[in-house]
C-alpha positions as CSV (number, residue, x, y, z in Angstrom):
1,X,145.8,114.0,101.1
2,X,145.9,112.4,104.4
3,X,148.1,109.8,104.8
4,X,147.3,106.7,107.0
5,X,149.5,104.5,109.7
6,X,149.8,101.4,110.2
7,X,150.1,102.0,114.1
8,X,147.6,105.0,113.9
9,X,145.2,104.4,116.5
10,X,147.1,102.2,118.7
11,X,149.7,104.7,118.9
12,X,152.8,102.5,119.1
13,X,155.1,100.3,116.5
14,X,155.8,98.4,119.1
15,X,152.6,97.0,119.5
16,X,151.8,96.2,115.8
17,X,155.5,95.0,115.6
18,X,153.8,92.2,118.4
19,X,151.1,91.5,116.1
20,X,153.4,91.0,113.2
21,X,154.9,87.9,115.0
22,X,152.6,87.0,117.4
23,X,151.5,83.4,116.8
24,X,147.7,84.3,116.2
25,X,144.8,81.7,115.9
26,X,143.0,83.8,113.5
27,X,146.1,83.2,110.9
28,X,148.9,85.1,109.5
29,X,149.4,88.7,109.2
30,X,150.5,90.2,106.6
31,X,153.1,93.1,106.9
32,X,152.3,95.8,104.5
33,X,154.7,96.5,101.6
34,X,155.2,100.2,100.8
35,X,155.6,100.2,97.1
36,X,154.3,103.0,94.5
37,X,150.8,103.2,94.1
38,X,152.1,102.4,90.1
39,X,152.8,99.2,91.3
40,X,150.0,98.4,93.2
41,X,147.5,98.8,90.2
42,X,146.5,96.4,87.7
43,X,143.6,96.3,85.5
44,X,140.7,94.1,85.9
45,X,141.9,91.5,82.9
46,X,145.5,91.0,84.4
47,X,143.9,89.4,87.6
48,X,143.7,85.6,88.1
49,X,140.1,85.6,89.7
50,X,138.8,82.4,91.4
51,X,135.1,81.7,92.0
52,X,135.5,79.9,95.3
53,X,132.5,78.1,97.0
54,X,132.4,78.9,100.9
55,X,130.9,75.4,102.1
56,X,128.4,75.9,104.9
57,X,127.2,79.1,103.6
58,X,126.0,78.2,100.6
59,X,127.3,81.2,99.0
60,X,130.4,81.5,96.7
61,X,132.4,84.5,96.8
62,X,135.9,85.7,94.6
63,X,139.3,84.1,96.7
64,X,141.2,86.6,98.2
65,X,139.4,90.1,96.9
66,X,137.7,92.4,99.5
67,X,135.2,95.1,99.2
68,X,135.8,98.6,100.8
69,X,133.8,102.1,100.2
70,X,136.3,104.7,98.7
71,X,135.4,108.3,98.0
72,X,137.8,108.5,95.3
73,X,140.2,106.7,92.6
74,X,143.5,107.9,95.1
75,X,141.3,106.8,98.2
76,X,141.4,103.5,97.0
77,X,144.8,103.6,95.7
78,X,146.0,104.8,99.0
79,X,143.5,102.0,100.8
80,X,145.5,99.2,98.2
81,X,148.9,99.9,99.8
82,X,148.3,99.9,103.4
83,X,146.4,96.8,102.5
84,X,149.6,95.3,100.6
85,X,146.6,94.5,98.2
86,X,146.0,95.2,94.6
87,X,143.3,97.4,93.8
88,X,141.4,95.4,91.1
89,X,138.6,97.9,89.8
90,X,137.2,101.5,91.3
91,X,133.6,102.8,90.5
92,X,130.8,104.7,91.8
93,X,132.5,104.6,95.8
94,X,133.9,100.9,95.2
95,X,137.5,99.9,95.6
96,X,137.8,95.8,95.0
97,X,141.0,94.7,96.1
98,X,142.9,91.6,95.3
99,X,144.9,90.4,99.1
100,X,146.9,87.8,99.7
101,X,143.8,86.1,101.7
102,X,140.8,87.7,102.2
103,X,139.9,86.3,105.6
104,X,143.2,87.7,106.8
105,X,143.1,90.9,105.2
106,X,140.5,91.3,107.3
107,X,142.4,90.5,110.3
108,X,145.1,92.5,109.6
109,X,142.9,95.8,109.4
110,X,141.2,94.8,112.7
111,X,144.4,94.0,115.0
112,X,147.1,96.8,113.5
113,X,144.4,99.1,114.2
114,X,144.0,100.7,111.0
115,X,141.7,103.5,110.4
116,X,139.6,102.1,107.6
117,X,136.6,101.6,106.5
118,X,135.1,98.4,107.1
119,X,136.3,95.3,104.8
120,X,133.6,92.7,102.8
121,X,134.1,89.9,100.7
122,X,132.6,90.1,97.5
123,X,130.3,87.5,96.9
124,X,128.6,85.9,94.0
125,X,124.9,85.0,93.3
126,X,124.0,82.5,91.3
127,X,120.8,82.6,89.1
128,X,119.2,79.5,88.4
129,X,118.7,78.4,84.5
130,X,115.4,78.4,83.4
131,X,114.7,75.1,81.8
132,X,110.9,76.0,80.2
133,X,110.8,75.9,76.6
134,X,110.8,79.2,75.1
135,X,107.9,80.8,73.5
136,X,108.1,82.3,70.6
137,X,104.3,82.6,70.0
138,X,102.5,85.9,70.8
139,X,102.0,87.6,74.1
140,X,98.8,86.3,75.6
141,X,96.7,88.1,78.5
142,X,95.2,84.8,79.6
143,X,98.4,83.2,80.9
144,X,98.9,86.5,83.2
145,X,96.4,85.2,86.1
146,X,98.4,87.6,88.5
147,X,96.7,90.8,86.5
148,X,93.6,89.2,87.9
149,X,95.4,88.2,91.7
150,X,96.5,91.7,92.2
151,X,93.3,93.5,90.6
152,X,95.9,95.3,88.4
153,X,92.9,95.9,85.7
154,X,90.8,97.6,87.6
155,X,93.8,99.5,88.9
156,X,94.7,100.5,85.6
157,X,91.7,102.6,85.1
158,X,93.6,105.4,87.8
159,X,96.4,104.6,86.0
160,X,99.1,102.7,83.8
161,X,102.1,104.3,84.8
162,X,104.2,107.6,84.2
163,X,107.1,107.4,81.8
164,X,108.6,110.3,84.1
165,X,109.1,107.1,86.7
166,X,112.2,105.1,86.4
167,X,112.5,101.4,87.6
168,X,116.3,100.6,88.2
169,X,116.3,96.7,87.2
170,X,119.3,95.1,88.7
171,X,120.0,91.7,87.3
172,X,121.6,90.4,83.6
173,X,120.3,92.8,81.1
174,X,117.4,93.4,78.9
175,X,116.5,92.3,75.2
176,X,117.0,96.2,73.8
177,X,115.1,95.4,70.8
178,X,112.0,93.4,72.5
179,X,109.0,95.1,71.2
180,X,107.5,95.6,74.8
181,X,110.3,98.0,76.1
182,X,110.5,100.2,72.8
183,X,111.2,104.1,73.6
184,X,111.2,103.4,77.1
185,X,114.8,102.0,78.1
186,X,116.1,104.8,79.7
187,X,119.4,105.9,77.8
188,X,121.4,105.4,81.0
189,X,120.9,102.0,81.2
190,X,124.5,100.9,83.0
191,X,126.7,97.9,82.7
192,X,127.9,98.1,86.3
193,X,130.7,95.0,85.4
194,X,132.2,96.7,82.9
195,X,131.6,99.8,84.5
196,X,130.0,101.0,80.9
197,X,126.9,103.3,80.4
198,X,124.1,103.5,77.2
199,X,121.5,101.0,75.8
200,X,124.2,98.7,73.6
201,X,125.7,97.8,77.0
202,X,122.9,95.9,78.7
203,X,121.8,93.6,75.9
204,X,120.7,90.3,78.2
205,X,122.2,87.3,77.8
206,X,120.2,85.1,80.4
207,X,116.5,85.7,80.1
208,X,116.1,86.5,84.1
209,X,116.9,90.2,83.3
210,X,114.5,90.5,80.7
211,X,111.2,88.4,82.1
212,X,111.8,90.5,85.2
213,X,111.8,93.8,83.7
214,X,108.4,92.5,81.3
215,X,106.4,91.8,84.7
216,X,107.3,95.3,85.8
217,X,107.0,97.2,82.3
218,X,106.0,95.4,79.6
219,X,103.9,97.4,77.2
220,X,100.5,96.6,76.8
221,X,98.3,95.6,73.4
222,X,95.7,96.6,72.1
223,X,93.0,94.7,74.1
224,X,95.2,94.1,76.7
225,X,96.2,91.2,75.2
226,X,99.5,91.1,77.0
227,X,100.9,93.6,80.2
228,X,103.5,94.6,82.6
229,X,101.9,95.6,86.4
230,X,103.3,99.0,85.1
231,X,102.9,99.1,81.3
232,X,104.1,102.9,80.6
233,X,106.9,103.6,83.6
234,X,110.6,103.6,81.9
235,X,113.2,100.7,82.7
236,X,116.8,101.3,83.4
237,X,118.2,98.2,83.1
238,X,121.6,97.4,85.7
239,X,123.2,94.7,83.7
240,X,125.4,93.4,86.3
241,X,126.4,89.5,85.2
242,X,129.5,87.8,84.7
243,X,130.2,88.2,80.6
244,X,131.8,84.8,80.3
245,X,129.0,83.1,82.9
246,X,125.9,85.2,82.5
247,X,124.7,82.5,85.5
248,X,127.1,84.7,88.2
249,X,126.8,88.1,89.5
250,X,129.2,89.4,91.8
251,X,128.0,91.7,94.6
252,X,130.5,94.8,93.6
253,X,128.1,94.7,90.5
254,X,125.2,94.7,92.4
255,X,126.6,97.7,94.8
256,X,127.8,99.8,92.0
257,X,124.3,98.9,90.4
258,X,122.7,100.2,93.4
259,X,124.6,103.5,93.6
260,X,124.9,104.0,89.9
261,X,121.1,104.2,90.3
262,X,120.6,106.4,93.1
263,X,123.0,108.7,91.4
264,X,121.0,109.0,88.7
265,X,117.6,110.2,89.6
266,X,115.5,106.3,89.3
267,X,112.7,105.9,91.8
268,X,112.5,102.2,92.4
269,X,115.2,99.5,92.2
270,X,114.4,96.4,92.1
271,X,116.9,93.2,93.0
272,X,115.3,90.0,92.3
273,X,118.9,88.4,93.8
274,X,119.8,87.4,97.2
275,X,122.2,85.3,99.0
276,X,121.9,83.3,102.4
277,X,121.0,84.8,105.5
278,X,123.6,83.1,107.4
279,X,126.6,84.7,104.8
280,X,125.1,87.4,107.3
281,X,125.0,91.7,106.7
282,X,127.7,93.0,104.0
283,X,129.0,96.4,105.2
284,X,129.3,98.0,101.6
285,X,125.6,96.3,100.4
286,X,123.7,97.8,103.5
287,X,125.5,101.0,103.1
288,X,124.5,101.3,99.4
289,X,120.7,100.6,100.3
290,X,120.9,102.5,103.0
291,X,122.1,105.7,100.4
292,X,119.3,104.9,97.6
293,X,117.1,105.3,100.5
294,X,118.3,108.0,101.8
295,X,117.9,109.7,98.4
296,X,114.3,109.1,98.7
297,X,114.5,105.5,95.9
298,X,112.4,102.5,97.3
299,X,114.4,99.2,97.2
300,X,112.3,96.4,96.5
301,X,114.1,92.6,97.1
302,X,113.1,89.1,96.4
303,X,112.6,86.7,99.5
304,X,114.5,83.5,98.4
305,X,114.3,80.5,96.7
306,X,115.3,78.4,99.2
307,X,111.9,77.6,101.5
308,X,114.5,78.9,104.2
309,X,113.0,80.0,107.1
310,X,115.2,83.3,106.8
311,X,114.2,85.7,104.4
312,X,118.0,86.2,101.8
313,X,120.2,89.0,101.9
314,X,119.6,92.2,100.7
315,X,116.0,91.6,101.1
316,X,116.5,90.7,104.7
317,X,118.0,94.4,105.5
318,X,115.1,96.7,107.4
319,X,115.6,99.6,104.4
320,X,114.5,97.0,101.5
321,X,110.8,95.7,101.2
322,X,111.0,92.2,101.4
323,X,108.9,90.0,99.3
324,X,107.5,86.7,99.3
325,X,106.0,84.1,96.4
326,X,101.9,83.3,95.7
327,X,101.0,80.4,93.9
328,X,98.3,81.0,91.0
329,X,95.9,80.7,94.0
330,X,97.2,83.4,95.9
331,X,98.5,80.7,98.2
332,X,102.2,81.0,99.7
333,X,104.2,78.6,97.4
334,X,105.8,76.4,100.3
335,X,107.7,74.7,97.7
336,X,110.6,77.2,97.4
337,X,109.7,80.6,98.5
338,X,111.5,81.8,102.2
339,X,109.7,83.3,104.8
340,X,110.5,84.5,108.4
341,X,110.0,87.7,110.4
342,X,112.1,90.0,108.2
343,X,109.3,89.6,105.4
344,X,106.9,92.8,104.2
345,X,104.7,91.7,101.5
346,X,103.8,88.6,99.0
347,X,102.9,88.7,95.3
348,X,102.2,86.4,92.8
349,X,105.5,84.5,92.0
350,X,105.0,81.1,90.9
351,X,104.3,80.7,86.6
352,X,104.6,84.2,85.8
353,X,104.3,84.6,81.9
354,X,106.7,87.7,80.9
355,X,109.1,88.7,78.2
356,X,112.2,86.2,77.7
357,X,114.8,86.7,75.0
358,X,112.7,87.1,71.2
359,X,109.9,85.6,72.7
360,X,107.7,85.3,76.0
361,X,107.8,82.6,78.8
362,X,106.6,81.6,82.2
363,X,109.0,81.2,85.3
364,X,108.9,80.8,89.0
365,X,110.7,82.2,92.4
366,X,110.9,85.3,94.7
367,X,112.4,87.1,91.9
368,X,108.6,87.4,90.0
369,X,107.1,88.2,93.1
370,X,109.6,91.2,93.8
371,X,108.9,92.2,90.2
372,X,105.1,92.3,90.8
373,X,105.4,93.9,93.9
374,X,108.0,96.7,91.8
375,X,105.2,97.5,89.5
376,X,102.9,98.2,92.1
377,X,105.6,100.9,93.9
378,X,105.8,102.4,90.2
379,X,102.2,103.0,90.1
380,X,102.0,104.3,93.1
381,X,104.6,106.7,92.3
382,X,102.9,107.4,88.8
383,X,99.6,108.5,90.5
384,X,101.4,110.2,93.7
385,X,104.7,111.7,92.5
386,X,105.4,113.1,95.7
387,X,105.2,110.2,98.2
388,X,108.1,109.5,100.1
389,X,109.8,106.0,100.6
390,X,108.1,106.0,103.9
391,X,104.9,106.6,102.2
392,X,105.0,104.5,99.5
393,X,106.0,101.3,101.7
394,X,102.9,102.3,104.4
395,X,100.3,102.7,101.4
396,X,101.5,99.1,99.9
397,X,101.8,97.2,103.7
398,X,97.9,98.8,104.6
399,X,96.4,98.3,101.4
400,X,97.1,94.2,101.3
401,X,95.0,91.8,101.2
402,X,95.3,89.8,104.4
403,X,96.0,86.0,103.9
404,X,97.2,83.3,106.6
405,X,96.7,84.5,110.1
406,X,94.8,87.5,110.9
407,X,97.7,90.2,110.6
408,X,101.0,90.0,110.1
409,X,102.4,86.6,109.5
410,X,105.9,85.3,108.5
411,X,104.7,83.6,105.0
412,X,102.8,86.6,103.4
413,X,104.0,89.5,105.9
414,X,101.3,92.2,105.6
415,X,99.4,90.6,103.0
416,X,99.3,90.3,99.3
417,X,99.8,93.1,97.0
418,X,96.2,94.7,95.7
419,X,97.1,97.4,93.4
420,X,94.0,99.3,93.2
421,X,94.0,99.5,96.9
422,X,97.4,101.0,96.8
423,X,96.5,103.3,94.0
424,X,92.9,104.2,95.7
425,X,94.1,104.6,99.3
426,X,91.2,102.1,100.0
427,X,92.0,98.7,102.0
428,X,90.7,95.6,99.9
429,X,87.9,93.6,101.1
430,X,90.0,91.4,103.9
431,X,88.5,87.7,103.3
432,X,90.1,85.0,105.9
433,X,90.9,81.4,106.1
434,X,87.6,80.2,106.9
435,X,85.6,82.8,105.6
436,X,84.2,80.6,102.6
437,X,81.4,82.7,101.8
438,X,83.6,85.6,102.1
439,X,81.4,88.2,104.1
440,X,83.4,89.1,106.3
441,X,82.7,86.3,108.7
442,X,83.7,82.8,109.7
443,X,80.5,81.2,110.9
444,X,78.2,77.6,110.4
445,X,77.1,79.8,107.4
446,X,80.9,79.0,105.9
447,X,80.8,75.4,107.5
448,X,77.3,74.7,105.5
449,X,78.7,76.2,102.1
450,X,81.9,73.9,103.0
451,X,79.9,71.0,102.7
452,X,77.3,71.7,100.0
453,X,80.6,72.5,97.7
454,X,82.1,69.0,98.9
455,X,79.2,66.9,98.1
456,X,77.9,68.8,94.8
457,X,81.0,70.3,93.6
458,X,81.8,73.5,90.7
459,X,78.4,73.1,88.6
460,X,76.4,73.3,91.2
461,X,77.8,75.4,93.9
462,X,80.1,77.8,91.6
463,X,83.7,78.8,92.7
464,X,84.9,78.4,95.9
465,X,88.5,80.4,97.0
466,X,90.1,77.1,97.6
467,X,92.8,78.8,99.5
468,X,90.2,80.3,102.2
469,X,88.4,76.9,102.4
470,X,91.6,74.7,103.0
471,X,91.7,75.5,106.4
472,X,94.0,72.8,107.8
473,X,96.3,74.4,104.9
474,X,96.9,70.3,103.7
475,X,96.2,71.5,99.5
476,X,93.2,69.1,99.4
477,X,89.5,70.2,100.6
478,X,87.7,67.7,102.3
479,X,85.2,66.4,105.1
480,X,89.1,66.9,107.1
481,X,88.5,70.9,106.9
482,X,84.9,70.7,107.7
483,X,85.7,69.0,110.8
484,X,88.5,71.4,111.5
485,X,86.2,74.5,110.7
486,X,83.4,73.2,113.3
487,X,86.2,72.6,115.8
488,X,87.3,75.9,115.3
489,X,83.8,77.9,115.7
490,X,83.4,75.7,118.7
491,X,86.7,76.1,120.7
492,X,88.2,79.3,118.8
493,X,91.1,80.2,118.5
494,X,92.5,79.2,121.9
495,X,91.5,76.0,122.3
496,X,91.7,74.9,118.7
497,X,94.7,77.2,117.5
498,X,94.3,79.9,114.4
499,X,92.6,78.5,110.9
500,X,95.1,77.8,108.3
């Protein structure tokens, strides 16, 4: 096996020697320590392993561990001495490595010139508790208003799903014994923390795992009483928590998840996870995504839940589909969802009823709306088998129902998800802010239907698409957005701005 130098590529001791001692601003350097490989090896249990917040970046990561790729077990053994580190776990092209300090670890690689891949720190999402009250009451079709928001039912007469595609769910597990996921939890489910594979090894013990994975797949009554987007595709479930803190997921987990899943023949993975855009790219995360997608898997990401005008890593990487949150209005939930220009879709996100542990529940964030948009890949998988990532994405982004500003915007991207679309290949009726009467144009017809709803109201008018007739985008209709609307048809766009 080939054997690497400290002083490889810079071709002289005398040079690292100078780097050794040199007094560097960047901190120390750390001369590596030739021992066995025996003795650089410990498992995972024997390491003291500090969750260490990083401040500014509002993103904790593990104290002194790295992240490098490794094509084998003596890869990464032979990776752990140069490093003077020791190598912590290997799996599935992972090497975690426990250094003296992780910033300088990486500094040490960079100035002694070694010839090695490049370094990461492993970083840890946090999922936020769900404080609703359980339900333990049956599953009930009226509470799922997003069936309705993404015309799922009338999708579902092309079709419900194929159990011949597999969603990869990356996140804390799935209740195995939930009656909506029976016979269709695919048998190599994967606990990529404790680097385990079957069913028994992916029991959830959060809830976030499991409502996601009920918004993709949940199994439908009789009736309809009760549905996931895509009722009859099969879920492998990625259990990739912390055991003793099922709140914290470290990103090894999530990158093993990811290539775990690529490996073995899935068609979608969905992350409903992300971290801040300014903890910036992670070399080993976009290099995982970047192989799923290579291997023909669409990677579907939540947004963020921090109303940050940067859409969160890994969703924020150009290979993933990027996905925003909908109120129960189809309106983009300002009140935590993240937008920006590295957004591709919305979905329905805020009050999603799903599948929680032995029972069912309704939660918000990004994390629904990537599910919802998950489902609607999987169908479109189901009814084209043969689609390509490229594909799949262009039939979602040109199906969408346009919402915002004409186009593409940075709150909804495209659009919002319309399943039959997708499924159908044809666009959605494309209803504007400021279209009122929805026909396709914004004129005094929609001003005078404005005003006749504002001074008669429900009974007498009927329903108005509050979202298209808030044009001043305040949440409250009145005389305000009649006004606005006139101004509008009297000035257009450039001397009064776009609607909304």
């Amino acid at each position: 096996m080939k054997k690497f130098s400290v002083a490889k590529k810079c071709g002289v001791f005398i040079f690292a020697a100078f780097l050794l001692f040199a007094n560097l601003e960047c901190g120390e350097i750390h001369q590596p320590i030739r021992n066995t490989i025996e003795t650089q090896i410990k498992k995972q249990d024997d390491i003291s392993r500090i969750y260490y917040p990083t401040g500014e970046l509002q993103q904790g990561y593990i104290k002194d561990e790295i992240l490098i790729d490794a094509n084998s077990l003596e890869q990464a053994q032979e990776y752990a001495v140069t490093l003077n580190a020791v190598l912590v776990s290997y799996s599935n092209g992972l090497a975690v490595m426990q250094v003296p300090s992780a910033d300088d670890s990486l500094i040490y690689a960079e100035r002694l010139c070694l010839d090695l891949p490049p370094v990461g720190l492993n970083y840890v999402y946090e999922i936020s508790e769900n404080k609703e009250k359980v339900l333990s009451s049956p599953s009930d079709f009226s509470m799922q208003f997003f069936h309705q928001n993404m015309n799922n039912i009338k999708a579902w007469e092309i079709t419900t799903g194929s159990l011949d595609v597999v969603v990869a769910v990356i996140d804390t597990g799935i209740d195995i014994s939930h009656p909506k996921f029976e016979g269709r939890i695919s048998e190599k489910s994967y606990n990529s923390h404790t680097d385990k594979q079957g069913i028994e090894y992916v029991e959830d013990d959060h809830n976030h795992g499991t409502h996601i994975s009920g918004i993709i797949a949940a199994a439908q009554d009789d009736g309809r009483e009760f549905s996931g987007v895509a009722p009859d595709v099969t879920i492998m479930a990625i259990k990739s928590n912390v055991p003793n803190d099922p709140r914290l997921i470290e990103l090894a987990s999530v990158i093993r998840g990811i290539r775990y899943a690529a490996d073995n023949d899935v068609d979608i993975i969905n992350i409903s996870l992300g971290r801040s855009y300014q903890s910036g790219e992670n070399p080993q995360e976009k290099a995982a995504i970047e192989y799923a997608v290579d291997k023909g898997i669409v990677v579907v990401c939540a947004a963020g839940n921090d109303s940050s005008e940067d859409v969160s890593y890994p969703a924020a990487y150009e290979e993933s589909i990027a996905v925003s949150a909908t109120d129960y209005q189809g309106r983009f939930d300002y009140s935590y969802s993240n937008y920006g220009s590295k957004l591709n879709i919305a979905a329905p996100g805020t009050n999603i009823y799903s599948t929680v542990i032995n029972g069912y529940d309704s939660i918000s964030g990004t994390s629904m709306a990537s599910a919802n948009a998950t489902g609607v890949a999987a169908l479109i998988k189901s009814k084209y088998p043969n689609f390509t990532v490229r594909q799949i994405k262009e039939r979602l982004y040109s199906t969408v129902r346009d919402a915002g500003v004409l186009g593409f915007d940075y709150y909804y991207g495209h659009g919002i998800v319309d399943t039959y679309a997708a499924l159908s290949g044809v666009q959605s009726y494309t209803a504007n802010i400021g279209d009122i009467n929805e026909d396709g144009v914004v004129n005094a017809k929609d001003v005078t239907r404005l005003r006749r709803y504002l001074a008669r109201g429900w009974e007498d008018e009927g329903y108005i698409h509050e979202i298209l007739a808030d044009v001043n985008s305040n949440s409250v209709l009145d005389a305000k957005d009649v006004t606005r609307l006139r101004r509008y048809l009297a000035g257009g766009w450039e001397n009064d701005n776009a609607l909304g």
